[in-house]
N, C-alpha and C positions, 0 to 999 in steps of 0.2 A: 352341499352348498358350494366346496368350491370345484364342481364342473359348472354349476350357474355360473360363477364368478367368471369362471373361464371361455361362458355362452358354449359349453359344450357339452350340456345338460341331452343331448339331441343321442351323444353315444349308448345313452341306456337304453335306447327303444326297443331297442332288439333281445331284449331281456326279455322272459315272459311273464314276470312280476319284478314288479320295485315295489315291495314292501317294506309302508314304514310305520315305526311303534308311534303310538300315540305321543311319548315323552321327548321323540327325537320330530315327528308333525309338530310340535307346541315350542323349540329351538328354533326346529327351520321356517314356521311361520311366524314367529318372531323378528326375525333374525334376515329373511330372502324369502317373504310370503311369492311370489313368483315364482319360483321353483318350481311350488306345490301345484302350480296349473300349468306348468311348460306344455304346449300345443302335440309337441311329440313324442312325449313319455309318459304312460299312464301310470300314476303313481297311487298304493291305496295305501290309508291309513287302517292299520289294523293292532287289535288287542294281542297283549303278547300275555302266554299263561302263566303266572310266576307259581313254580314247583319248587319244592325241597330237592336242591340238585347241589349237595356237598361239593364237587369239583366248580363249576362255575361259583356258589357262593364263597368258597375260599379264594378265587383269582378274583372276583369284586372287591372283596374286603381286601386283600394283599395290595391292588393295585389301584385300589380307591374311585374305582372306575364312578361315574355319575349315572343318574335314572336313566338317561340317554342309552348312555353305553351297556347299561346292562338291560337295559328291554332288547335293543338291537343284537345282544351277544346271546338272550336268552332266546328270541323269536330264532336265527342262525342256528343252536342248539336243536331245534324243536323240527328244523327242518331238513334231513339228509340232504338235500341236493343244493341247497341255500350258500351263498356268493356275499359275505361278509363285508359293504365297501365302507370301510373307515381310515382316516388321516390319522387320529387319534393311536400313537407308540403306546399305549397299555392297553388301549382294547384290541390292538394289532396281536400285540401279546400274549394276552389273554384268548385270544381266538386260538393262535397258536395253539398253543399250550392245550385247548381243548380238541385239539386237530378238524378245526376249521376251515374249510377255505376263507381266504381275506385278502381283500384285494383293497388299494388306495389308488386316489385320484391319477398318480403315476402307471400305475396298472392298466389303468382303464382306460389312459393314453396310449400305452406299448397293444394294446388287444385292438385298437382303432387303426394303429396302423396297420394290424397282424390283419382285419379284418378289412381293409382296402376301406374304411370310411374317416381316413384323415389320413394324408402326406407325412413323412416324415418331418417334413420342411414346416409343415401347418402346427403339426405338434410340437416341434420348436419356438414357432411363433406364438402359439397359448403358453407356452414356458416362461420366453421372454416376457409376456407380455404382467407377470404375477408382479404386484407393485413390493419392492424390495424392504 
């Protein structure tokens, strides 16, 4: 939600899947239904399997994470090569902790510049531009 916010929803194209759980589909369609149809990032809604997984359900319960955060930290789990992006410090955490990769909205700023598809200069000015 907030790379839309930032109209910079465009840096995930290059992903080869933006998957997302149904519970965090039913937040962002609530919440920035546009997102879900951005013209340049294909985005799928997908079922995430919830398993008897003692270390993730102890960092849920521990850090009270929501259906959101734990479909998306369970589907990341399920995935070896899978790219974590969340804003949220306790599912950042929590990913951690399960040795995750996880990236947030600043991430995927610093990797657009790394990757020649935003200026330095540009990505300051989506920084400035976050209403204070």
């Amino acid at each position: 939600m907030h790379l839309d916010e930032l109209l910079a929803l465009d840096l995930l194209a290059d992903f080869s899947a933006v998957l997302v759980p149904q519970a965090v589909w039913a937040e962002v369609d609530h919440h920035r239904p546009e997102a879900l149809r951005h013209a340049e990032v294909s985005v799928s809604q997908t079922m995430v399997q919830v398993e008897a997984d003692p270390a993730v359900d102890t960092l849920i319960q521990t850090l009270s994470l929501r259906a959101g955060k734990q479909a998306a930290i369970r589907l990341a789990r399920q995935r070896p090569n899978a790219i974590l992006l969340t804003d949220d410090a306790a599912a950042r955490l929590a990913a951690e902790g399960l040795s995750l990769s996880v990236h947030g909205t600043l991430g995927i700023l610093i990797r657009a510049i790394r990757r020649g598809q935003r200026t330095p200069q540009e990505v300051i000015g989506l920084l400035e531009s976050i209403p204070a």
